[in-house]
Backbone as numpy.savetxt, mean C-alpha at the origin, in Angstrom:
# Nx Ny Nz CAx CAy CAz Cx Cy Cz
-11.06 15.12 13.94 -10.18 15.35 12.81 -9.22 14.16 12.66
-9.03 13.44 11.36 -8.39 12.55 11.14 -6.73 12.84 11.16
-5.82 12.09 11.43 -4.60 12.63 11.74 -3.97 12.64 10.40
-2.93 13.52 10.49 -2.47 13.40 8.91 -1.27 12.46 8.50
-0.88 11.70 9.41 0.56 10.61 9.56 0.05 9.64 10.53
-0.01 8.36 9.44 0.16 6.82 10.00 0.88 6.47 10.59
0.67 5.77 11.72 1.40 4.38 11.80 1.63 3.49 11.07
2.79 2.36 11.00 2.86 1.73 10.39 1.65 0.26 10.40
1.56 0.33 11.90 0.16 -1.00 12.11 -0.91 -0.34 11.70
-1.13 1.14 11.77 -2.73 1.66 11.02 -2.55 1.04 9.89
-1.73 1.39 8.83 -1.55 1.23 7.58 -1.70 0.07 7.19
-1.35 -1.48 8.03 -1.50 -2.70 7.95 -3.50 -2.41 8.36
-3.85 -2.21 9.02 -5.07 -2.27 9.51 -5.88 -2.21 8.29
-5.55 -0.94 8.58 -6.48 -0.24 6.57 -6.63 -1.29 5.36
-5.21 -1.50 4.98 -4.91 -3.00 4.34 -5.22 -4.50 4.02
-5.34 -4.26 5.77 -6.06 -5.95 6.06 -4.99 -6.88 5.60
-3.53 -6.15 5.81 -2.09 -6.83 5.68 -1.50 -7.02 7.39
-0.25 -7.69 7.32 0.36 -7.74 8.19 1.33 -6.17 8.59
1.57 -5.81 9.78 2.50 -5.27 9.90 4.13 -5.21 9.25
4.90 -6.57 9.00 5.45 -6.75 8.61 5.31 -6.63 6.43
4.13 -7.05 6.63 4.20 -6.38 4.70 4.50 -4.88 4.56
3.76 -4.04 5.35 3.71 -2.92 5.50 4.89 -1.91 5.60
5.98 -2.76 6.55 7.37 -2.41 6.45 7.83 -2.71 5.36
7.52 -3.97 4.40 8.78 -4.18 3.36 8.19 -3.41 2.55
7.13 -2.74 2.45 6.40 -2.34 1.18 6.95 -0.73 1.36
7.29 -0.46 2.46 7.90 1.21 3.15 9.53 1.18 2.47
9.97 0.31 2.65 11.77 -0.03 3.07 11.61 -0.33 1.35
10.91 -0.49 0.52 11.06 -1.08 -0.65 10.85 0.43 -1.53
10.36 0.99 -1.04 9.84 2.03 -1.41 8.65 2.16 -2.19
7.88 1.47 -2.62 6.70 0.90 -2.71 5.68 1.93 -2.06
5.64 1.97 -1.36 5.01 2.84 -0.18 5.83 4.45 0.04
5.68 5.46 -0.24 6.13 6.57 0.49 6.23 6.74 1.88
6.88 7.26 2.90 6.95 7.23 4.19 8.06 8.26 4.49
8.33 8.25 5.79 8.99 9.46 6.21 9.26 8.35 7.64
10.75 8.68 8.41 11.23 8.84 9.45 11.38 9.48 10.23
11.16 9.62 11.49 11.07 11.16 12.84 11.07 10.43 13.78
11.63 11.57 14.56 11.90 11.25 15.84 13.05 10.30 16.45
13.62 10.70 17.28 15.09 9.81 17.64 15.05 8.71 17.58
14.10 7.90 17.62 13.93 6.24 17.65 13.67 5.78 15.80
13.62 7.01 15.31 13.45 6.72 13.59 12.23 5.95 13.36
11.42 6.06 13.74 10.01 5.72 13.53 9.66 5.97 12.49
8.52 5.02 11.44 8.31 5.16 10.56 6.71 5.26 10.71
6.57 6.40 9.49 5.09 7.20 9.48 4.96 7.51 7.98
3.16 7.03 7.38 2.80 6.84 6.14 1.77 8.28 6.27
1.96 9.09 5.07 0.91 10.36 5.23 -0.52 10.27 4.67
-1.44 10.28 5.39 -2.61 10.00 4.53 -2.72 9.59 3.65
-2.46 10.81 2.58 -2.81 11.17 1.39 -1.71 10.37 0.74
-0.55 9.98 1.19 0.22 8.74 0.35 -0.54 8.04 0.29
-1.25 7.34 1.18 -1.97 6.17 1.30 -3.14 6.20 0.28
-3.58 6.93 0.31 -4.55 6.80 -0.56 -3.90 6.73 -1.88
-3.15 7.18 -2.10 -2.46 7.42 -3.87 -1.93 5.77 -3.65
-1.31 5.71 -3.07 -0.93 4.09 -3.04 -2.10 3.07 -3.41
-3.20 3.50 -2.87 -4.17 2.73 -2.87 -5.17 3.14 -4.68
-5.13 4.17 -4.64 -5.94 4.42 -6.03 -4.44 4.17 -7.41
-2.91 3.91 -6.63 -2.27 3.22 -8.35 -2.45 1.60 -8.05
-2.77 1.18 -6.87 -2.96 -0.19 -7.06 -4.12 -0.98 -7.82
-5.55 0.14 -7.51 -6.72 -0.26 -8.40 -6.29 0.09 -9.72
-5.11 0.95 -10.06 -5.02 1.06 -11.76 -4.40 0.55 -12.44
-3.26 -0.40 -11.82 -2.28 -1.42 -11.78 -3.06 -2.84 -12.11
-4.07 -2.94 -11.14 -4.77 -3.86 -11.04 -5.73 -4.13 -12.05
-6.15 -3.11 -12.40 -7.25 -3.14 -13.77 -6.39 -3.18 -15.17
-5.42 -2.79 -15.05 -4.14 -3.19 -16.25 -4.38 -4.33 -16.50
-3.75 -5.41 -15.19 -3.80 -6.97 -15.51 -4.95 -7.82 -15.37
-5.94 -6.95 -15.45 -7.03 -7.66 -15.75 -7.69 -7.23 -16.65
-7.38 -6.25 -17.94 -6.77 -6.03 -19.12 -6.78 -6.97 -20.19
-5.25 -7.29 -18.83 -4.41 -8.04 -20.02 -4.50 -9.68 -19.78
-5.55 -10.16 -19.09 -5.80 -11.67 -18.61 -7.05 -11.87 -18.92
-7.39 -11.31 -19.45 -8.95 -11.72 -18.97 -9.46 -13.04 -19.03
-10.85 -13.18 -18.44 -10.87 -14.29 -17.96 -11.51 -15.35 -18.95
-12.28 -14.97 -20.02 -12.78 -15.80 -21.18 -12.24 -15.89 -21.55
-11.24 -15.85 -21.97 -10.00 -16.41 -22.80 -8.82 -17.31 -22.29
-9.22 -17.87 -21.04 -8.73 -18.89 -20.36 -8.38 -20.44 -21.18
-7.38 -20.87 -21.01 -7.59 -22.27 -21.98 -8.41 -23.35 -20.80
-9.35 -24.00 -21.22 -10.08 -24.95 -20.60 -9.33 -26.10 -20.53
-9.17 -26.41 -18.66 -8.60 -27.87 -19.06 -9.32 -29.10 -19.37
């Protein structure tokens, strides 16, 4: 059974980011997350992750939308 709360280095893993993006993207709020435990540890919930991950493909298909690529000026 898959666990239902990340780590913050899983979450880089998944990513194929740094640990450190992973925090600013938490602390930015960018990322949903939660704090626990006396040391205030930070933990990403699955299912955030994934929503994070399916508004970035819709974000992403926006600006490529709005760029596309034939319409580039040739230098």
């Amino acid at each position: 059974m898959e666990s239902r709360f990340l780590l913050l280095s899983d979450v880089a893993a998944e990513l194929n980011v740094s640990d450190s993006q992973v925090y600013h993207m938490v602390r930015s709020g960018e990322l949903p997350a939660i704090k626990i435990g006396g040391r205030g540890q930070w933990r990403v919930e699955r299912a955030r992750l994934e929503e994070y991950i399916e508004r970035k493909y819709a974000e992403t298909a926006e600006w490529v939308r709005g760029n596309p690529l034939g319409e580039r000026d040739e230098e």
